[in-house]
N, C-alpha and C positions, 0 to 999 in steps of 0.2 A: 624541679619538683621538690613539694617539701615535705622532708620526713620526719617524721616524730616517732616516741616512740611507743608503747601500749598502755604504759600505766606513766605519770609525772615524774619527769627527773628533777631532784633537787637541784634549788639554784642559791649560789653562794651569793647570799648577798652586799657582799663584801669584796665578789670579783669586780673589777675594774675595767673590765672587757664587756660588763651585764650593759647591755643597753636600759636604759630608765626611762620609762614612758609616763608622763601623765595624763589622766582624762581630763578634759576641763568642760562646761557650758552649765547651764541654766538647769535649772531644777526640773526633773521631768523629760529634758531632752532625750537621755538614755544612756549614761554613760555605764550605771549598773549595770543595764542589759548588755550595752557592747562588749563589755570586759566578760561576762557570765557566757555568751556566746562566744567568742575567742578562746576562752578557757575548755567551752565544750567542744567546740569542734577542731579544735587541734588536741583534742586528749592531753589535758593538760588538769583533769581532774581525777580524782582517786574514786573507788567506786562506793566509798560514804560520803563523796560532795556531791557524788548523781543523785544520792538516794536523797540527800537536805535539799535538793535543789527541785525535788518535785513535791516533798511536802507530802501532809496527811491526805490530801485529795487525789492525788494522783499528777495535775497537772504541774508542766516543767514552766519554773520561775526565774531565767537568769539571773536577776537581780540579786538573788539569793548568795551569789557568787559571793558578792562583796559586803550585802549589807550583814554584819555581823553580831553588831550589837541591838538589845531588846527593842530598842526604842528605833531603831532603824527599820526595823521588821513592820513595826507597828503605825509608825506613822508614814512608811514607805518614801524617806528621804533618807541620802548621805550626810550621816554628821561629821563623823573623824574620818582621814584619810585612811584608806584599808589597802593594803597590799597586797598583792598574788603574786606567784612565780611562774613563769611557763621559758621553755627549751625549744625554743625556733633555732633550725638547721644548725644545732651541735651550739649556737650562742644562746647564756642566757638571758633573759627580758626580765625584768620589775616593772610592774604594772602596777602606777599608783591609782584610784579613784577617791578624786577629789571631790568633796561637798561643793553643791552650786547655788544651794542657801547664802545670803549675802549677810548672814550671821555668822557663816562659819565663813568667810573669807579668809582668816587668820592662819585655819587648818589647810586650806587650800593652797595659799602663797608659800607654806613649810614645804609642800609636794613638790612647787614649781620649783624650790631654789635647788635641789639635787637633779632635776630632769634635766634630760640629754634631748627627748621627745615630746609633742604637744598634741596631744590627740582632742580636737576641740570639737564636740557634736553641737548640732545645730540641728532644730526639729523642723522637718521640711516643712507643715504646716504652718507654722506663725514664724520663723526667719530668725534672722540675728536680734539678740534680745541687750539691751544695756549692762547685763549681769553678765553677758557672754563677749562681751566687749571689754569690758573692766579684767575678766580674765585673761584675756589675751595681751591685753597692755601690761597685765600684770608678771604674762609669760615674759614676755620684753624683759622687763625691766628687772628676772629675775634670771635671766641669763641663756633661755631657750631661743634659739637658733634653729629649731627647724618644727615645724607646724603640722601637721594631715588635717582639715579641716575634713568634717564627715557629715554629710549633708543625710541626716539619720530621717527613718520613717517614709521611705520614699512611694511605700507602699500605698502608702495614703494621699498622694497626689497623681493627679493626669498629668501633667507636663512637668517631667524630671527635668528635663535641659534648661527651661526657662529659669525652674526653681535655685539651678546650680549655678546658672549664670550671673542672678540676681544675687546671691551668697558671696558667691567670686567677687563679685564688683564693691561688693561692703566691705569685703575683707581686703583686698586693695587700698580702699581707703585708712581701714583703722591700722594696718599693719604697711608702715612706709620705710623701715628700717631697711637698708640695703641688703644687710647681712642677715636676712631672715628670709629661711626658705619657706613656701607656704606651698600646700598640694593641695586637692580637691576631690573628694570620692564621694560618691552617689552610694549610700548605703542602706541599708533595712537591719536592725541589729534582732530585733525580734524574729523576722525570717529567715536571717542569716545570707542578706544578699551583697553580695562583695566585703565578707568580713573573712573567712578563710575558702569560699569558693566563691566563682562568678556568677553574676549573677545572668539569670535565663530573660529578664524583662528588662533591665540598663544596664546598657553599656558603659564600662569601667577601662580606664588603663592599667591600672592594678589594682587590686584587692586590698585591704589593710595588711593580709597575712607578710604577701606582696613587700610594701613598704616597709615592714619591719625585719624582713630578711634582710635589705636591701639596704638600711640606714647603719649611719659611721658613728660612731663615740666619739665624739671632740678630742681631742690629742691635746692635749695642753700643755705636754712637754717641750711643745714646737716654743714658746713666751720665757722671757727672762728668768733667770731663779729667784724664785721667793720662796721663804719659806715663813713659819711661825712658831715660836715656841710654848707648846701648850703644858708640859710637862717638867720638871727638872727632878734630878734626885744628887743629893750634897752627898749620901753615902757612896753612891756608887758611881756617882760624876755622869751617869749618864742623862741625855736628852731625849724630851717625846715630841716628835717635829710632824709637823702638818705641810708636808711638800705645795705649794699653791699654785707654783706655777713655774714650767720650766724642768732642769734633769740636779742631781748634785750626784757627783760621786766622793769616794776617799780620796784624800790628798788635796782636795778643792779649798780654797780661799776664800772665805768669805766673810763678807762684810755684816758686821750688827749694828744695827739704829734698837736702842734701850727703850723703853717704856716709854720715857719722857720725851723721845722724839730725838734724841740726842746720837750724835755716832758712838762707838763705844770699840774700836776697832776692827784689828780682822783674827777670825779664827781660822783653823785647818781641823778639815775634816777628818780624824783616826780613822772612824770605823763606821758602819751602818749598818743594821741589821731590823728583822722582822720577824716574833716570835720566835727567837732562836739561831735564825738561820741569816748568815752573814750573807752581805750584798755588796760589788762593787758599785755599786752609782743605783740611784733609784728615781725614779720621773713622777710629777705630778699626775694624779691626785694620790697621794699615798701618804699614811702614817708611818713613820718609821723612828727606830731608837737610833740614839749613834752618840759619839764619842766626839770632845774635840781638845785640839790645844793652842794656848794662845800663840797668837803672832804679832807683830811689827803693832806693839801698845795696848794689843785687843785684850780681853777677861775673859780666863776658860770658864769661868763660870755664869751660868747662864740662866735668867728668869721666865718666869712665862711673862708673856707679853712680846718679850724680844722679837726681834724681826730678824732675817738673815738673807742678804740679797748678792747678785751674784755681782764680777765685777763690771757685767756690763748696763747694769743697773744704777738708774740715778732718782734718788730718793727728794721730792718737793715735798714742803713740810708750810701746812696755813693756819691759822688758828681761827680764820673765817671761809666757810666753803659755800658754795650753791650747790643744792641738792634735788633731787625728784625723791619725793619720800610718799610710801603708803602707809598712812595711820587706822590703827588697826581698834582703837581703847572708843570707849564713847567719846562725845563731845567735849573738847577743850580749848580754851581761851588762850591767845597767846598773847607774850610770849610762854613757852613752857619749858619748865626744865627738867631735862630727862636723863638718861645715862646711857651712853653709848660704848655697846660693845662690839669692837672693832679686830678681828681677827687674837684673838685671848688677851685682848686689852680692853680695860674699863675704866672708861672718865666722866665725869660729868658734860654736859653739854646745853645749852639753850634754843630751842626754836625758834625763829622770827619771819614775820613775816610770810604769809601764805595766799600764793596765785594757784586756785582749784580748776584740775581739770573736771571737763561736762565730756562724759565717757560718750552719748548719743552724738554729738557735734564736734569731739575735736578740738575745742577753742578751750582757752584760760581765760578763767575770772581777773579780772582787779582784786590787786592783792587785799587780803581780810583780816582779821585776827581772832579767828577761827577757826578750827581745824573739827569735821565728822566720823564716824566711824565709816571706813571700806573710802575715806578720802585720799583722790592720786592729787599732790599740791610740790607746787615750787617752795622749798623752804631754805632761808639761810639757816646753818649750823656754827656757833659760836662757840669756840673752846678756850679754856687758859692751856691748854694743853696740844700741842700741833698735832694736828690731822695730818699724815702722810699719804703719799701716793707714789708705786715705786712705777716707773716709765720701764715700757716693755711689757709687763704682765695683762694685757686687757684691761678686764675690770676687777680683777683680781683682788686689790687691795683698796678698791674705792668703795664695796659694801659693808653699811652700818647696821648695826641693827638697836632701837631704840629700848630700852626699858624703861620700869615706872622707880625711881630710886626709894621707894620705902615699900611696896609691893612685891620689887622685882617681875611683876607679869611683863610681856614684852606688850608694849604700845605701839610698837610703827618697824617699819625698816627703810632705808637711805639709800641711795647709790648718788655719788659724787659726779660731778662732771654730766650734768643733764644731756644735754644736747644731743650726744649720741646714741641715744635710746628710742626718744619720742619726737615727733614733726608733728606741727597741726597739719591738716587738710590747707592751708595756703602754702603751705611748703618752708617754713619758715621753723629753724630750731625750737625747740621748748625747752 
């Protein structure tokens, strides 16, 4: 049974234990409403979000939950991702709801690359839509592993089971990655039917409330150490390190790959600490300061950009990669040149070359030289500079992200190493 408690406990968002959910689908599906009903029925609201949530007229608008800004209100769509907090069984949850406007896809894929969770509605009347298909590939390929598909509005069909089955079997197809769990719930977000109770008209194996009790935080300590240096300070020699992947404690060995892709030897870890408070060893995903001193050639002194990898780590370094990239800018001609920022490193880079995936079918175009906005495309990435990949981390260190180099807006983002993300429908790598 799950308890809550009478008024919202705050959630640190910044614990590492929060499970991170995003909503994802189509515009109108309901993700407003699902998050707005989850929030009310698990008393996860204060008693000034009940009273904004029913408005001047008196009736109750979940929606209201998340949409916050003026123009959200008015034109009744999600533009920026908006956040909530709520306290299922003593853990706490971040609830992102992402825009399903194919304008704001940009704001969307920023939601997916921190989710742990993919909460993808799907409006039982009109089915899987091409914009709710793009999301979900886009979940892929931004590192979500586990799925609840929510077959939303069920109220408004006679035959739930045919509708779920038909959902199920789409979603089969566009979601072929081994390592991706996917579930299936029959739900009404507006009714509140299997979102924190069961429902009395479909039958459910569990509720959303349910699967979010019930769902893991990726452990990413289990993968090689990597880490990143996004900070330095010369006065006081210390480091501000981005843990990515894998555990480091004090007294640890480790190896630095420089900016330039170059080795630069090995350091020993002094010390680590966090706000103040010292740590033996500390596990990915974490920021942490810490101390080091040189060894066997290595430079205590250390840049952002730096890499730091463990010794079981073997670092590949290309200066030409194949990539699955989402471009996110309007229309552009290639080849184009852009600036890729790669874990607190920045180089320049060129795109060439682009095979577009057809998000309804599955299949890749002959390649173009071409690139759309909200386009998922095969692109090579050309550096003077080596692109690294340290083996052991997943995908840890194979995610780019592009910018515009005299703009700075961000234009696209990359992940290295295709194949193991996306399959057409003939079963055959992409």
């Amino acid at each position: 049974m799950l308890v809550t408690s009478d008024r919202p406990v705050p959630v640190d968002v910044m614990d590492e234990q929060a499970l991170r959910v995003v909503a994802l689908g189509e515009v109108d599906d309901g993700k407003s409403t699902l998050i707005g009903r989850l929030l009310h029925d698990a008393g996860g609201l204060t008693d000034d979000q009940m009273a904004d949530l029913r408005g001047w007229n008196g009736a109750l608008s979940l929606a209201r939950a998340t949409d916050g800004l003026r123009d959200e209100r008015r034109h009744g769509i999600t533009i920026d991702t908006a956040y909530r907090h709520l306290t299922l069984a003593g853990r706490g949850v971040l609830l992102a709801d992402a825009p399903g406007h194919r304008r704001f896809t940009a704001n969307a894929l920023s939601a997916m690359s921190t989710a742990h969770l993919a909460l993808v509605m799907v409006d039982a009347t009109r089915g899987v839509t091409d914009q709710t298909r793009r999301h979900v590939l886009l979940a892929v390929f931004a590192g979500v592993r586990s799925m609840v598909v929510l077959v939303n509005k069920i109220d408004l069909v006679d035959d739930v089971a045919a509708v779920v089955e038909r959902v199920s079997g789409e979603f089969a197809d566009v979601v072929t990655d081994p390592r991706v769990v996917v579930r299936v719930v029959p739900v009404s977000a507006l009714r509140g039917d299997n979102i924190v109770h069961r429902s009395a008209r479909v039958e459910a194996s569990n509720t959303l409330m349910e699967v979010l009790c019930s769902a893991e935080v990726p452990v990413l300590a289990r993968g090689a150490m990597f880490a990143a240096v996004h900070t330095s300070s010369e006065q006081h020699g210390s480091v501000g390190l981005r843990i990515l992947s894998g555990s480091v404690a004090a007294g640890a060995e480790l190896s630095v790959i420089g900016v330039d892709g170059r080795d630069r030897g090995v350091v020993v870890v002094r010390s680590l600490e966090v706000t103040g408070t010292s740590l033996t060893a500390a596990d990915a995903p974490r920021a942490v300061s810490a101390l080091f001193t040189a060894a066997r050639g290595g430079e205590a002194g250390l840049r952002r950009g730096d890499w730091l990898v463990g010794p079981e780590s073997r670092p590949t370094r290309r200066t030409s990669v194949q990539a699955t990239a989402c471009w996110l800018a309007p229309e552009r001609t290639l080849p184009v040149d852009v600036v890729a920022l790669q874990h607190a490193r920045r180089f320049p880079v060129r795109l060439r070359a682009a095979s577009v995936l057809d998000v309804r079918t599955g299949t890749w175009s002959k390649a173009r030289n071409m690139l759309c906005q909200n386009d998922i495309a095969q692109v090579e990435i050309i550096s003077d500079r080596p692109l690294c990949h340290i083996t052991g981390t997943g995908e840890s260190s194979d995610r780019i992200v592009l910018t515009d180099a005299e703009t700075h807006d961000t234009v696209g983002c990359a992940l290295v190493r295709t194949g193991r993300w996306l399959r057409n429908r003939k079963g055959r790598s992409a």
